[in-house]
N, C-alpha and C positions, 0 to 999 in steps of 0.2 A: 504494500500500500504506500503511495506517494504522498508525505506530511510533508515537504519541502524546495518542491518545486511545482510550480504551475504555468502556465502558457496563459497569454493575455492576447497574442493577438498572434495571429498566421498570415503568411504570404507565401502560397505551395506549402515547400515543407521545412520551408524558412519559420523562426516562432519567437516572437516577443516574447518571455517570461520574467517569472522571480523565483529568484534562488532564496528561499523565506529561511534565513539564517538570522541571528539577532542582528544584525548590519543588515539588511536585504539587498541583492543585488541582483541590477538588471540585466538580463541574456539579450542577446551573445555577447560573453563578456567576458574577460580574464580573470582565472578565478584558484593561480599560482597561491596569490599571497592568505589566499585562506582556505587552504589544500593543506591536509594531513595526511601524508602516505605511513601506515603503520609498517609496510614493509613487506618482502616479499618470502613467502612461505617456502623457496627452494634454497635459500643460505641457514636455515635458524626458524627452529617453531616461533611463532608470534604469540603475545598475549593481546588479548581482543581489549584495546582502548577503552577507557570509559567514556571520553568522546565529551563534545557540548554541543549547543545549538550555534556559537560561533564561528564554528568551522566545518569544511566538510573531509568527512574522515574517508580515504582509501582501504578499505577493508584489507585483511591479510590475505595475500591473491601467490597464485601461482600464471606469472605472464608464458605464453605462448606467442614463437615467431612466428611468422605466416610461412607454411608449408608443414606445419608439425604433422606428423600423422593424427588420422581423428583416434586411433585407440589410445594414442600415448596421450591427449588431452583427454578423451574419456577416464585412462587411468589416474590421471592423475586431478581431476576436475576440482576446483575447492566450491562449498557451497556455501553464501553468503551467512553469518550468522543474523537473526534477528534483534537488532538496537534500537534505539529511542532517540536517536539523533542521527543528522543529515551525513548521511552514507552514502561511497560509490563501491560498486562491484567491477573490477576487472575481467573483460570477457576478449576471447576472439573470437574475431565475423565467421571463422570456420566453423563455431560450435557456443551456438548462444543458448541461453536456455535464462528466462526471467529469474530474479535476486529476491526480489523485492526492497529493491535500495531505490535510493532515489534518482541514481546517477549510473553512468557505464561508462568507465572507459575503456579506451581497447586497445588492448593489448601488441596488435602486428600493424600499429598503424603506421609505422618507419617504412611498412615494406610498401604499404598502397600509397604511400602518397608519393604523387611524382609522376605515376602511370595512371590517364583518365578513368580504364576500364576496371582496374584493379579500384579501386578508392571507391566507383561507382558503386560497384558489387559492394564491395566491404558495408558500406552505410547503410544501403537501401538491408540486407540480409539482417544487420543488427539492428533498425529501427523496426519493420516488421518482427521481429523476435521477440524487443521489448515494448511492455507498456506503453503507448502514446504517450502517457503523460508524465513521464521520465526524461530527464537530460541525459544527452549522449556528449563525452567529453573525448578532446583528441590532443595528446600530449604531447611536446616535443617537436613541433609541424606546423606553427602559424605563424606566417608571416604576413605582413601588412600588403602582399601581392596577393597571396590564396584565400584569406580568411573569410573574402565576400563568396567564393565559390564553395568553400566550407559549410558555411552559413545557409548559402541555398540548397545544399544538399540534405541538409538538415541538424547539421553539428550544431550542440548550445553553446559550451564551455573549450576555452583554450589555456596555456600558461602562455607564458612570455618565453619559455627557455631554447627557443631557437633563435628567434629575435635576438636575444641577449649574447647568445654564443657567438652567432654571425658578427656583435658588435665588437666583441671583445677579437676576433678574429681579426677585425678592421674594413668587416664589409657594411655599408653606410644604408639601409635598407628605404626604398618606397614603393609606392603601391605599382610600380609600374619596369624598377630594377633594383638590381643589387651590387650598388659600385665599391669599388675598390676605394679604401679611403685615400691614399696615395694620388687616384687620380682627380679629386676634386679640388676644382681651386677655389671654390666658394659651397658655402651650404645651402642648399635648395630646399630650407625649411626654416620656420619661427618658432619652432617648438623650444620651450625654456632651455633645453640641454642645445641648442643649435645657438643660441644668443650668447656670442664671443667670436672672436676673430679665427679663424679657420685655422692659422697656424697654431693657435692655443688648443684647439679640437682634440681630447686626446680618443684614444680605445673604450676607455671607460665611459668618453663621453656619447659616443658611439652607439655603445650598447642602450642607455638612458634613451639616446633617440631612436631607436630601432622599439622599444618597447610604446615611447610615448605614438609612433607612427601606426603602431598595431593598438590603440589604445580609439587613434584617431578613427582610424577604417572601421575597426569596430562599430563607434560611434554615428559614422553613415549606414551604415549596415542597418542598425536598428531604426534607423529614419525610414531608412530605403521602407525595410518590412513595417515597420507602422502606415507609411503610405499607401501599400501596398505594389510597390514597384523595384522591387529586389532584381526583379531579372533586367527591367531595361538598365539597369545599373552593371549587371553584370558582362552584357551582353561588349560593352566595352570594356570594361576590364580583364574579361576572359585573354583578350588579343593580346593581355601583355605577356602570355607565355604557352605556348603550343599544348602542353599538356595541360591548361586549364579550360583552353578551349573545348580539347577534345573531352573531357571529364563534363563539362558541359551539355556537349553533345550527347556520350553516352547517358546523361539522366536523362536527356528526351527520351529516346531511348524505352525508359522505363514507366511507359504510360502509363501503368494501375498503381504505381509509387506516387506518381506524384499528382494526378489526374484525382486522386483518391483526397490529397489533400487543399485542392487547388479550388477554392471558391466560385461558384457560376455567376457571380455578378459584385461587384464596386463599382465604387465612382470614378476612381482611378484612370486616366489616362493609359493603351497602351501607345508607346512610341516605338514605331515600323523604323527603323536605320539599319538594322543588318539583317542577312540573310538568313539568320537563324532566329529570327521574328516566326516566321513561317511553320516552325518547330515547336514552338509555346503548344503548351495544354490549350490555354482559352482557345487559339486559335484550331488547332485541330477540333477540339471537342465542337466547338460553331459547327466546323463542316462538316462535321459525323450525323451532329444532330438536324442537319438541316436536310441530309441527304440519306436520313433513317429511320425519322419521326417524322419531319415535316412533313405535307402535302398537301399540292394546291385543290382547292377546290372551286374555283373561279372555270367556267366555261369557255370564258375569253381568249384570245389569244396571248401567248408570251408574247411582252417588250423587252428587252436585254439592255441595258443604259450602262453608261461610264457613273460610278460613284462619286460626288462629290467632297469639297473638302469641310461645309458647311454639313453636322450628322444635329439633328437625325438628317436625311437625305432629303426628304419631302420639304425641308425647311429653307433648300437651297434653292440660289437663283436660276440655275440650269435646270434641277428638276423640276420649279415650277414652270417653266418653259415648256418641260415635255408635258406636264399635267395637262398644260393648256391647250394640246395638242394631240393627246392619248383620249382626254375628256372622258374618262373611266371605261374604254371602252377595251383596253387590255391590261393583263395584268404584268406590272412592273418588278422586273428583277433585274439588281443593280451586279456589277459584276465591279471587282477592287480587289487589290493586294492589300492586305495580306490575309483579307476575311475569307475573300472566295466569291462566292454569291449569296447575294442578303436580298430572298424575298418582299414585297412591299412590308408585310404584316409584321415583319421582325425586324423595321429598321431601327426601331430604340432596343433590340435585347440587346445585353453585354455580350460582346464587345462591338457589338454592328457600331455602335455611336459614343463608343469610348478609344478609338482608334486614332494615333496620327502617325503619317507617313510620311516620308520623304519622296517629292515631287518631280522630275527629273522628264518626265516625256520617255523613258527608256524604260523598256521591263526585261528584267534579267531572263535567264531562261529557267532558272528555278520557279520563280514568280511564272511564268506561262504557263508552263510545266503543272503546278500546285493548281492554280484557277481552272485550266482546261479538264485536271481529274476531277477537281468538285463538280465544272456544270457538267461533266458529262453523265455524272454518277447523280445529278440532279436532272437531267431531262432522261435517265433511265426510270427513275421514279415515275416521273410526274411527264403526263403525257398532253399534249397541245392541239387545237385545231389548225394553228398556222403561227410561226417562231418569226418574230420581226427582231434586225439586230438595228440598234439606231446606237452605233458603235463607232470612234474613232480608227484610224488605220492603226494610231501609235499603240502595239502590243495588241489593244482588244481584240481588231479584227483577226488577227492572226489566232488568239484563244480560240474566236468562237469557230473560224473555218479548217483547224482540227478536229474542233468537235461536232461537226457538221459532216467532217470525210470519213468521221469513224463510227456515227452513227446513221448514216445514209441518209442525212437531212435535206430537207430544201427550206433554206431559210433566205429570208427578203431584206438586203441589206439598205438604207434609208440616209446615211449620211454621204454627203456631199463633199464637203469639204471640211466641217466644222459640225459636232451634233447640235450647237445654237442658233446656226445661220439660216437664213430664211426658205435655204431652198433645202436642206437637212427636216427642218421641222413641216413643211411642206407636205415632205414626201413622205413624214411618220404618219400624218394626216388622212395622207391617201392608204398609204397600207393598211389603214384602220378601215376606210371606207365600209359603210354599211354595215359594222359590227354594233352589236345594241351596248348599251351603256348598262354596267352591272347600278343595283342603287346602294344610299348608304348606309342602310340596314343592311346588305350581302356585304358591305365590304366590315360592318366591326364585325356583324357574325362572326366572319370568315378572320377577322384578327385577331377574335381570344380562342376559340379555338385552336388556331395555328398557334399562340403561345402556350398551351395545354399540352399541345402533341409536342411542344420542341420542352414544356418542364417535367413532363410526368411519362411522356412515351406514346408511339405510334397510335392514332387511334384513340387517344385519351379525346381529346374534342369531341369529336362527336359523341363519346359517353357519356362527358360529362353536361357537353351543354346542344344538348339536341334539340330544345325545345328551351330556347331563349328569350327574352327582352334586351334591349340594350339601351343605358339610356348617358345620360351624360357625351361631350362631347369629344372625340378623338384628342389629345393619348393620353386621358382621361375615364376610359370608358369604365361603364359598370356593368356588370352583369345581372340579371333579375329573371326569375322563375315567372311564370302565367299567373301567378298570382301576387306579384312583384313584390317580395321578398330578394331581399340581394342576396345574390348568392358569392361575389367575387369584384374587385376593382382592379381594374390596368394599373400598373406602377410605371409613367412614363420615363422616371430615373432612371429605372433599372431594363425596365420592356421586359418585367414579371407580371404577375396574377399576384394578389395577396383577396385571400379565402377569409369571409364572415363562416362563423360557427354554421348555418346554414347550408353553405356551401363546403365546409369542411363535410357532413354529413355528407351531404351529397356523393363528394369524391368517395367518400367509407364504403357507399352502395352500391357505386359504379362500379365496371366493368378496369375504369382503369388506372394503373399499378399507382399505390400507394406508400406515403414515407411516412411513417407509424414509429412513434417514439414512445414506449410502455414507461410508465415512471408509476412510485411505488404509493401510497395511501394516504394522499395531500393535494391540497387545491394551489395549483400555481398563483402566484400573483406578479406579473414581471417578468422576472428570470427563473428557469427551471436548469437547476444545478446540476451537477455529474453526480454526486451521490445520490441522487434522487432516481438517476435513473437505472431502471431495468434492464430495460432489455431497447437494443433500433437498429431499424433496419442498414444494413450496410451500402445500400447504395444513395443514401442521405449525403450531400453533401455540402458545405457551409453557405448557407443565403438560400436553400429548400424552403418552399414552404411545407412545412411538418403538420402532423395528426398526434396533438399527444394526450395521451388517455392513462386513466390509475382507474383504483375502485373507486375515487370518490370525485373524479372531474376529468372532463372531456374539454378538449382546449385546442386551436390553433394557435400557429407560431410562425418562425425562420429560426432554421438552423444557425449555431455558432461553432459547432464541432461537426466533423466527417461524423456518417453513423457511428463505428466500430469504438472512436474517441471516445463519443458520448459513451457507450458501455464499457470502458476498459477505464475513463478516468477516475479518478476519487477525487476531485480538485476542480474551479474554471466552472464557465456557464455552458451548458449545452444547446439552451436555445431560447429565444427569445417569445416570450405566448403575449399575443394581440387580443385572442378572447379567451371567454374560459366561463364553462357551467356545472357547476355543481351538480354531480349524479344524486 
């Protein structure tokens, strides 16, 4: 059971916490100077510490290098004892098996760090193993270059003692190399131990700064993860060394690792700059969901449009153009790097309108590549009376007329020169000729709905809301039963549903898949705890709207923990309850 560390806030499988010591201290965060190691159980029996709450103690361990054989760490395994103050277990990723301490560190981490695939493994194998809601500690391995990569992989805790060693060596550490002190004719930092004249700079003072620099990074890190934007942080700093790139890449990689802990909606900005933009969870899961769950139901024809830089889309000047010109007579789906293709109905979901890119007139071939397998694996879905592309030469057309040659399409191209220019919108006009205009009762229908089947799964829409009212005004809307009773409200922040009790029931009866958080014989009020709860579903994941129910109260919410969290923590909020009635 975890009495000393809890998570406050996530970004993947990045985590604000506190290390609840009598000091508390906040993760990810160096945490050398109040590290007790009792000592290692292969030179000398240990006597088990009495320990206090000001420190945290390394229990008596037997470390394993990486490649031990598994019998000889079987034979020799030590099992944590049970204490009453803040404990780590020593384990390696070869052979984890839960403590009940609060903390892990591990043991063979000299041999994964260095090499992306090895480290990758190493982390993802011992956070699955332990507790969610335990800190994973990495000793002897941070520096002020890797710690944000660290961090994102899901490490809480580091020491200073590589830093410190590199200083005393006379290598002069930042986030971006590791020079020689010899070759520096000036110091390229204000850090207290840097204020003095460079020829005075000794070794010692080195080390000071190599610690205070790992102190710093630190310090963005937890910015980064409270924003919720650790990766586009990383995504540059990865470049300052090959194998953190690649260690990057392989946690893509690792979809149900991180996928599992990666929230389906903030406020947050993503910033598209590199090509490993395209790699992100948010952005895969969009296109999974859009091309697995989503499905059009408009009779109309497809329009295919360039996404604008103005989100949500409908908001902007070019797309009201084509409005002007479409006059609801097809239905619009926007085509953009690094989303994919973003439906009309789903222009506000995250990240449809929390995206920025970098604008260039040029699309990589990665980018083609990425866009042309979503829409193709979006018009094998979803099937059209007649595909209009009112689409630029630069990249678009070339997206769409692959996926025209490989689906044996005939589609009607409409731009001229420019998609705004007068003889472009013109001809979108005509292409439209003589199709009827859906009205705008079909078009919210058909947008909560479509936000149904893209939160809760294929076919949820129609389950849940087959016999609808809709009233309030676009992306605003609300949803009402025949006998107008609300049963749900659009969330245009987020381009969610959030469920009245009504309409919680509703989904309970339906047909389709529900996130059901059992919690034990208490009426929420607020926040619904992790000790509280029972039992949830594992495919919960943070920003859901949840179903959570005891003996003595029935309640909707949004998720704050992944399902598995909510039942593994003893610590932290599990979810957030908006109503709640007393059985």
């Amino acid at each position: 059971m975890t009495e000393y560390f809890e998570v406050h806030e996530r970004d993947g499988a990045a985590r604000v916490g506190e290390l609840r010591l009598s000091s508390p201290r906040t993760t990810p965060a160096l945490v050398d100077d109040v590290l007790e190691d009792t000592g290692s159980l292969w030179s000398a029996d240990r006597d088990l510490p009495d320990g206090d709450k000001s420190r945290l103690t390394v229990l008596p361990h037997r470390a394993f290098p990486g490649g031990t054989p598994e019998e000889v760490q079987e034979s020799f395994a030590v099992d944590a004892p049970d204490v009453d103050y803040p404990s780590v277990a020593v384990v390696s990723s070869e052979e984890v098996e839960p403590q009940g301490t609060d903390a892990y560190a591990l043991s063979n981490v000299q041999s994964v760090t260095g090499h992306g695939a090895a480290l990758v493994e190493a982390v993802v194998d011992v956070r699955e193993a332990i507790p969610a809601d335990t800190a994973l500690l990495f000793s002897g391995v941070a520096t002020p270059r890797n710690v944000a990569l660290l961090a994102y992989a899901g490490v809480d805790l580091f020491d200073a003692t590589a830093a410190v060693v590199k200083g005393t060596e006379g290598r002069y550490l930042t986030t971006d190399e590791a020079y020689f002190l010899e070759d520096l004719e000036e110091l390229p930092c204000s850090c207290p131990a840097c204020q003095q004249p460079r020829e005075e700079f000794t070794r010692e003072d080195c080390a000071d700064h190599n610690r205070n620099a790992l102190e710093s990074e630190l310090a963005i890190v937890r910015r980064r993860i409270r924003d919720g934007r650790l990766r586009d942080y990383l995504e540059g700093q990865a470049r300052q060394d090959q194998w953190l790139t690649a260690a990057m890449r392989e946690l893509d990689d690792q979809w149900g690792y991180l996928e599992e802990r990666t929230p389906i909606l903030r406020d947050e900005r993503i910033d598209a700059a590199t090509g490993d933009t395209l790699r992100r969870v948010e952005i895969q899961r969009f296109a999974d969901r859009v091309t697995t769950r989503y499905r059009n139901r408009f009779d109309n024809p497809l329009v295919l449009v360039p996404c604008s830089a103005a989100k949500p889309y409908s908001e902007s000047q070019s797309h009201r153009q084509f409005h002007d010109a479409i006059q609801w007579r097809g239905h619009l789906v926007s085509m953009t790097s690094p989303i994919g293709v973003v439906p009309q109905e789903l222009e506000t979901t995250y990240p449809a309108q929390h995206y920025d890119t970098v604008v260039t007139g040029r699309w990589s071939e990665d980018e083609k590549g990425f866009v042309a397998e979503v829409l193709q694996r979006y018009l094998e879905r979803n099937e059209y009376p007649k595909i209009v592309a009112h689409v630029p030469d630069e990249g678009y057309r070339d997206i769409v007329e692959r996926v025209e040659e490989r689906l044996d399409l005939d589609i009607t191209y409409t731009v001229a020169d420019h998609p705004t220019d007068d003889e472009s919108l013109a001809n979108l006009a005509e292409a439209l000729s003589g199709e009827l205009k859906y009205s705008k009762r079909e078009r919210e229908h058909n947008t909560v709905r479509a936000l149904a089947d893209y939160l809760l799964g294929d076919g949820a829409g129609d389950d849940l809301f087959e016999d609808i009212r809709t009233t309030s005004r676009y992306p605003k809307i609300q949803v009402r039963d025949d006998e107008d009773t609300q049963l749900a409200t659009m969330v245009p922040q987020y381009g969610t549903l959030s469920f009245t009790l009504e309409g919680a029931k509703r989904w309970l009866e339906s047909a389709a898949p529900t996130k059901r958080v059992e919690i034990d014989g208490f009426v929420p009020h607020g926040s619904v705890l992790a000790p509280g709860v029972i039992d949830a579903d594992d495919d919960i994941r943070v920003g859901d709207e949840v179903i959570v129910e005891g003996p003595q109260a029935f309640a909707v919410g949004r998720a704050e923990m992944f399902g598995r969290e909510m039942a593994e923590s003893t610590r932290g909020v599990a979810c957030e309850v908006r109503h709640v009635e007393e059985k």
